[in-house]
N, C-alpha and C positions, 0 to 999 in steps of 0.2 A: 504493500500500500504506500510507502512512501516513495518508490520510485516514482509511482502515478505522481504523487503530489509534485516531485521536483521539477517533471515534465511539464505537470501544471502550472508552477513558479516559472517558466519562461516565456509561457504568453505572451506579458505582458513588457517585457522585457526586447523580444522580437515587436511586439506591435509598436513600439517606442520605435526601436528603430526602420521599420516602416514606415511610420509616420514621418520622423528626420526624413530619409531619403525621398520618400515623397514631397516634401516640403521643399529641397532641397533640387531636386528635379523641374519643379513648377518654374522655381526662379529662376533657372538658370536660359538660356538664349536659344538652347538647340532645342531641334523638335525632336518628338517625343513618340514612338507607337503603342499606347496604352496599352491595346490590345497584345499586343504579344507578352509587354510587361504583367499584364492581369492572366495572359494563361499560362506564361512562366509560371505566377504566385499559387496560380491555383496545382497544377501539377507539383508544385514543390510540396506545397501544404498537405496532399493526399501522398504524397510519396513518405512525408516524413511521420502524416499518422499509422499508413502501414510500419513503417520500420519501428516508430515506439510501440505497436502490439506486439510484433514480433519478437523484440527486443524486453519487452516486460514476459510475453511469456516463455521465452527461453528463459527467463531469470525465475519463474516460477520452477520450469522444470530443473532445471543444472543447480543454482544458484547464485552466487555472486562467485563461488572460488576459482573459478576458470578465469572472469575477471581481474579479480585481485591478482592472481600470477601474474597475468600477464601485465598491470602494472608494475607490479614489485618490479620485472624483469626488464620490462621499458625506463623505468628508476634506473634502476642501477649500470643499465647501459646508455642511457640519455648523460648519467653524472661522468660516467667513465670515461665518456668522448669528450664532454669539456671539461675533464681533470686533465687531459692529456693537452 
C-alpha cells in the first residue's frame, strides 16, 4: 500500500511541472502543435499507469528484495567509479 501512495505523491509534483512547461511554451515565439504535444501526454500517461501496475504487482508477488540488491549493487559500483 505505500508504494501506491508514493506513486500517488507525484501527481502533483508532475502536474506542477506540466503546468511550468506549458506556461512556459505559450510564451515563448515558436509555434507550437498541440496536438501531437497532447497525444504524446496522453500515451505517456497510459504507458506509465501500465508500468506502475505492473511494477506494484511484481512487488506484491517477489517483493522488494530483488530490488534492494540491485540497488545495494548499483551503490556500491556507482561509489566505486567515482572513488577511482
Amino acid at each position: 500500500m505505500q508504494a501506491r501512495f508514493s506513486f500517488l505523491l507525484s501527481i502533483p509534483t508532475l502536474s506542477a511541472v506540466l503546468l511550468g512547461s506549458s506556461i512556459e511554451a505559450i510564451q515563448s515565439e515558436e509555434t507550437i502543435d498541440w496536438s501531437i504535444l497532447i497525444l504524446g501526454g496522453l500515451i505517456s500517461f497510459a504507458i506509465s499507469l501500465l508500468c506502475i501496475n505492473l511494477f506494484l504487482s511484481f512487488i506484491q508477488k517477489i517483493g522488494f528484495t530483488p530490488f534492494v540488491l540491485y540497488r545495494i549493487i548499483l551503490s556500491i559500483t556507482l561509489i566505486g567509479i567515482l572513488w577511482i
